[in-house]
Each structure stands twice: as C-alpha cells, then as structure tokens.
N, C-alpha and C positions, 0 to 999 in steps of 0.2 A: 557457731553460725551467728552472724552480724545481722540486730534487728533493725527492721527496716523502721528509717525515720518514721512514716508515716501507719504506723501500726495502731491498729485497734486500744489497746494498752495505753500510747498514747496520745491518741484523739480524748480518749478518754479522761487522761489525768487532764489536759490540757484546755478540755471544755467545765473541768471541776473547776479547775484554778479561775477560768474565767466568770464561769457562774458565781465562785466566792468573791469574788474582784467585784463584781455588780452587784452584790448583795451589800457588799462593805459600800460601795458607792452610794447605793440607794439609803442605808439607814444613815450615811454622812448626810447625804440632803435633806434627809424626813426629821435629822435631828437641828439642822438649823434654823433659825427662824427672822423673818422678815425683821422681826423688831428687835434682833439683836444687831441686822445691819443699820438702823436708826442710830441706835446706841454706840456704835462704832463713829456713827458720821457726826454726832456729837463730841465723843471726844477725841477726832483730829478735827474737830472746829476748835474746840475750847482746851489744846493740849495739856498746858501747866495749871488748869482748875480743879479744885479738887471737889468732885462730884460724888455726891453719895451714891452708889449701885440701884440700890432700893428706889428711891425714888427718879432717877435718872429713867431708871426701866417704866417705869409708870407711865413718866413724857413720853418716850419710845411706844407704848400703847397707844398713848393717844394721839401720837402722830397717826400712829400707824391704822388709826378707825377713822380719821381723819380722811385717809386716802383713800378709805374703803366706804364714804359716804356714796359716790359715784354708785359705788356697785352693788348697793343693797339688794337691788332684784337682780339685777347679773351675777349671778353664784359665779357662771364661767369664766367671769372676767377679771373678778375678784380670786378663783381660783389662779387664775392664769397670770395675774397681777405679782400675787405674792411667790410664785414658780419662780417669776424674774427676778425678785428681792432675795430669794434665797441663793442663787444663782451668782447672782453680783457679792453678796456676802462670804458662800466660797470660794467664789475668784481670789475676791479679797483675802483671804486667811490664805490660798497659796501662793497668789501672786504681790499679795499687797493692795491696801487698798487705796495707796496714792495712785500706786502704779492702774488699777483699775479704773480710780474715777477720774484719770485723765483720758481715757480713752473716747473716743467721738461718743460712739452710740447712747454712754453715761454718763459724760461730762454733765449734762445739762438737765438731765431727771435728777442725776444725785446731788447737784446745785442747790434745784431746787426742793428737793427734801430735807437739805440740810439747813437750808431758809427756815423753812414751816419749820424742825425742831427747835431750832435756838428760838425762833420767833414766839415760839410755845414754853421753851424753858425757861429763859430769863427772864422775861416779866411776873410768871409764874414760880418763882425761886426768890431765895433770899440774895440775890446775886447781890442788887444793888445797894442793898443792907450792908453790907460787909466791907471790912475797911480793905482787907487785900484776899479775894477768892483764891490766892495761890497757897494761903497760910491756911484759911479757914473752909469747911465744907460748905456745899451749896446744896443746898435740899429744895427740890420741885414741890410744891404744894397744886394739888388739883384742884382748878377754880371752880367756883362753886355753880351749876349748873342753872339755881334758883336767881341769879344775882344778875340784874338788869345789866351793869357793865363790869367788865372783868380787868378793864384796864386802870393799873393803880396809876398811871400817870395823865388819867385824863381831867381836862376841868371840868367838870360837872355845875358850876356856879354859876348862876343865870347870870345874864348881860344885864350891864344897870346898874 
C-alpha cells in the first residue's frame, strides 16, 4: 500500500525539519552582532590596512554606543536599532556585503556609519604615524574621556 503524501508521519518529520531550520536560524541571528558589521564596514573601507582585531573591535564599540546615544531611554528602539545591524550583517555574510551596501534602503545608513568609524579610527590610531599602514599594524587607541580635546590635529595655540 502507497503512503499517502500528506500523511501524519509526514507532517510530522516535516514540521521537525522546519522547527530545526528556525532554531538554526534563530541562534545564527542571536549569534551575530551589530558591532561586528562595524568591523566589516571598516575593513572594506580600509581594504589592504593591516588592522589589529583587538583593537579595531574596540572602535567597532564605540561606534556602535555612539549610535546608541539616541536611545538611551528608548530600550525599543535601540532594540529595534541593533535587529537591523544584525540583519544587514547577515545579508552580508550571504550575500556580500558590497552587494548589500549598494542597495537603496542601505546605501546611505551604512555610508554613513562607515564615515563615523573611520572618522573615529584614524585619528584615534597610529595610522598617521606610520610610514606605509599596508606593511605595518594599525592599533586604535581609546581617547581619553578626561581630555578637553581629543583631536591630535588641532591648533590649540592662541592667536597672537
């Protein structure tokens, strides 16, 4: 006797396989995290630099509490915030994340987050120190919170 497609037996395996399917889905999103797609948008900004991990991830932090000034008292939005950071970050690992961050809707958020990193990295790094960043590591240093101005390139020398 020939089972019938639609049998109990297989509704069953077939809602297992799907329940596993979204379990593997779920701990893939729960395992990504917003500030490793920072870390990404740094280095296809800075391709051939060679970037320390360690400290590169720090910048990627503090980008990423940067973004989350906004939402201090908005838990939900700052939840909802970092949903879409993770979201675009596995895009990206499937599909790429050239191919991602040309598309409309992200073209111009991940632009601009990729501004505010470098703009936080490189001044805050030994970038400009170094005779060729392709040869030599780049280490982020965290500016110091206490310190009236953070930028090593500004004049500070009164007029006169």
């Amino acid at each position: 006797m020939k089972t019938p497609i639609l049998s109990r037996r297989n509704l069953l395996l077939a809602g297992a396989a799907g329940a596993g399917a979204a379990s593997l889905g779920a701990i893939w999103f729960a395992a990504a995290s917003p500030k490793d797609l920072i870390y990404s948008l740094i280095e296809r900004a800075l391709p051939d630099v060679r970037l320390d991990p360690a400290s590169v991830g720090e910048c990627a932090a503090d980008v990423l509490a940067d973004l989350d000034v906004g939402f201090q008292t908005a838990w939900m939005q700052r939840f909802v915030s970092h949903a879409k950071l993770k979201t675009v970050r596995l895009a990206g690992q499937v599909a790429g994340l050239d191919r991602v961050a040309g598309l409309g809707p992200f073209e111009a958020r991940l632009e601009e987050i990729t501004r505010m990193a470098i703009t936080r990295l490189l001044p805050n790094s030994n970038f400009f120190d170094l005779a060729d960043a392709k040869a030599e590591m780049v280490y982020y240093t965290r500016p110091d919170p206490n310190q009236a101005c953070v930028n090593r390139f500004a004049d500070l020398s009164l007029p006169g």
